[in-house]
C-alpha positions in Angstrom: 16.9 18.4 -7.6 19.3 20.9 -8.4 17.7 23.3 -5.9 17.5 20.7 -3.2 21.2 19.7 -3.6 22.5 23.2 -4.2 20.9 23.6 -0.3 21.8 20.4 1.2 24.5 17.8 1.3 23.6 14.4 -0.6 23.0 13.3 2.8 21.3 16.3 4.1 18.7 15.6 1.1 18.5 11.8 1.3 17.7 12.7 5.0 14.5 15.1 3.6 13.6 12.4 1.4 13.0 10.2 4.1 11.0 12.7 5.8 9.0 13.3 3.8 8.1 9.5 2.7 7.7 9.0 6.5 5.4 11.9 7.0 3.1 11.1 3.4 3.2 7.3 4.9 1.0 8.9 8.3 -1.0 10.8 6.4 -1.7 8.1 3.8 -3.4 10.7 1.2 -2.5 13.5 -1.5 -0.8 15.8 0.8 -0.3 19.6 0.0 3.3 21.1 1.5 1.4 23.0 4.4 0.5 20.1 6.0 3.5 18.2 5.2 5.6 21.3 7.0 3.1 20.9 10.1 4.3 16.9 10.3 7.3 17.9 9.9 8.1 20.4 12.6 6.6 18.4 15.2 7.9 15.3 14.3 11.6 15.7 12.8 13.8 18.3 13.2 13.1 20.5 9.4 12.2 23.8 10.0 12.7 25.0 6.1 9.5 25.3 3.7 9.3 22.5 2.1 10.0 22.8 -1.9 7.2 20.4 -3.7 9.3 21.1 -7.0 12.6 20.7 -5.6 11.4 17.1 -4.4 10.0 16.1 -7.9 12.8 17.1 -9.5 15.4 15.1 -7.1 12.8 12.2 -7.3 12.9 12.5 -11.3 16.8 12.4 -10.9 17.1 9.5 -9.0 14.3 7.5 -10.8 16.4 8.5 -13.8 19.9 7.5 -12.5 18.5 4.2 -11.3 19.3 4.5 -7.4 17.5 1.0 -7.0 14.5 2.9 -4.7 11.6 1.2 -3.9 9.6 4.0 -3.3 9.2 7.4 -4.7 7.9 11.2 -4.3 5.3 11.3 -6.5 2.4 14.2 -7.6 -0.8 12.7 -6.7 -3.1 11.9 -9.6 -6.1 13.9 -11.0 -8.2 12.2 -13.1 -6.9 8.4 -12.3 -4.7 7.9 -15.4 -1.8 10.5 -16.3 -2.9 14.0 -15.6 -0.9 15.2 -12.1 -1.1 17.5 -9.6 2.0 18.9 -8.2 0.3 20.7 -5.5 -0.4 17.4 -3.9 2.7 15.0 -3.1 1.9 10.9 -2.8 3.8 7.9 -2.7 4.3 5.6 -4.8 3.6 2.7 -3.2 0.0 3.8 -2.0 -2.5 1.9 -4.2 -3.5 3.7 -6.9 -7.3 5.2 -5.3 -5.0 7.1 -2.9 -3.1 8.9 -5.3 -6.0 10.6 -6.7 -6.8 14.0 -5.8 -10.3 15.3 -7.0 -12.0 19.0 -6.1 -15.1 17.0 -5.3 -13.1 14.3 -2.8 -11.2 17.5 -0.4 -14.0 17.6 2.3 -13.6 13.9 2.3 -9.7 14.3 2.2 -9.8 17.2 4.8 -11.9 15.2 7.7 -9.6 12.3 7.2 -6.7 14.8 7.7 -8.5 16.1 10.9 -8.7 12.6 12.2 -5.0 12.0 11.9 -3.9 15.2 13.1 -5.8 14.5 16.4 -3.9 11.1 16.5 -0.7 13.0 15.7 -1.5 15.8 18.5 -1.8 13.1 21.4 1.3 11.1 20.0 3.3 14.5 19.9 2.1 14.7 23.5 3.2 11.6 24.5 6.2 12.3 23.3 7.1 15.4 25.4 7.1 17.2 21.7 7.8 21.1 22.4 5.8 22.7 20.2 2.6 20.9 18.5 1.2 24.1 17.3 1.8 23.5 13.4 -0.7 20.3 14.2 -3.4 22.4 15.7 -3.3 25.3 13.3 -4.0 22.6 10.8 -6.7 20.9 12.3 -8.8 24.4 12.6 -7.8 25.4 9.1 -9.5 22.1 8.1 -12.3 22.8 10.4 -12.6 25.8 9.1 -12.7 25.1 5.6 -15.5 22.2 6.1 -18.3 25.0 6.8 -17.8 26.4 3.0 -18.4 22.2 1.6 -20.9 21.3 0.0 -21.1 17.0 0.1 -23.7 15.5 -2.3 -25.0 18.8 -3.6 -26.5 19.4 -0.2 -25.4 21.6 2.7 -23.3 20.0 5.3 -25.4 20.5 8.2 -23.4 22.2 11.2 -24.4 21.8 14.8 -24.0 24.3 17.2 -22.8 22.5 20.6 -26.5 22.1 22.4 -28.8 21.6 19.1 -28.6 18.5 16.9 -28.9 17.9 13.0 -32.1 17.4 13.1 -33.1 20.6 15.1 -34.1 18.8 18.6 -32.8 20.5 21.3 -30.1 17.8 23.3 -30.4 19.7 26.4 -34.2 19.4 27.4 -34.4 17.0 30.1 -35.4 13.9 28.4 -38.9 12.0 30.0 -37.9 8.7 31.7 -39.9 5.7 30.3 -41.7 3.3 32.6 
C-alpha cells in the first residue's frame, strides 16, 4: 500500500481499487496484470502499469484497518487451500473454484479469456472507444500461446482455414443426396 499511496491520493487509489475489482469482475478468473492493464486502458482512463504488489499490500491494509469492505484484491489460489499466487489477482467474492489457478487449467483459462476479450472488443466498439488495441494484442497473444498446449496429454489439433480436424477437406464440393 505504501507504494500505491506514496503515488496516489487516498482517492486516486480507492479509484484504482475500483478498477480493478470492476475489471477482475468481467473477466471472472485468475487474472495476470497484463491483461488487467489491457481492460483497463480501454475501459477506464489508467494508463500506469498496474503494481500486483502494491494492490495486495493496500488490500492487506485495509483488511487490516477494518474499512468495512465487502470485497477484496486477492492472489488467486494454487492448490485450493492456502498456497497463493501473486501473479494472478482474484476477488474475493468469486466462489472459491475461480480463484484457483493451476499450470494444467491456463489453456482452459486462456480460451475463456479469448472469449471475453472478443465480447470486450465489440462493446469497446460500441462505445466509440479510441483505442482497443491492448484488447487485440491480448486476444493474439492468447492465440498464440494455445498452439504450444497440450489438453489431456494429447496435441490440440489446429486447423488450417480450408481443412478440418479430422483431415477432410471442407472445400470439395459436397455430392447432393437424392
Amino acid at each position: 500500500m505504501a507504494e500505491l499511496v506514496k503515488r496516489f491520493p487516498d482517492s486516486e487509489a480507492s479509484k484504482v481499487r475500483e478498477s480493478v475489482l470492476l475489471a477482475l469482475n468481467e473477466l471472472y478468473c485468475p487474472t495476470r496484470t497484463s491483461e488487467l492493464e489491457a481492460y483497463l486502458k480501454v475501459f477506464s482512463d489508467w494508463t500506469s502499469p498496474v503494481d500486483t504488489s502494491a494492490l495486495l499490500d493496500s488490500e492487506r491494509n485495509r483488511y487490516a484497518h477494518d474499512t468495512g469492505e465487502e470485497v477484496w484484491i486477492c492472489p488467486a489460489l494454487t492448490d485450493g487451500k492456502a498456497v497463493v499466487d501473486g501473479s494472478f489477482l482474484t476477488r474475493s467474492d468469486w466462489r472459491l473454484e475461480n480463484r484457483i489457478a493451476l499450470p494444467e487449467f491456463e489453456p482452459f483459462r486462456q480460451l475463456w479469456l479469448v472469449r471475453i476479450f472478443c465480447d470486450l472488443l465489440i462493446v469497446a466498439s460500441e462505445k466509440g472507444a479510441q483505442n482497443s488495441l491492448p484488447l487485440l494484442e491480448q486476444i493474439e497473444t492468447f492465440l498464440g500461446n494455445l498452439g504450444s498446449y497440450t489438453l489431456n496429454q494429447q496435441e490440440v489439433p489446429l486447423r488450417d482455414e480450408f481443412n478440418s480436424v479430422d483431415g477432410s477437406d471442407r472445400t470439395a464440393p459436397r455430392k447432393r443426396r437424392r
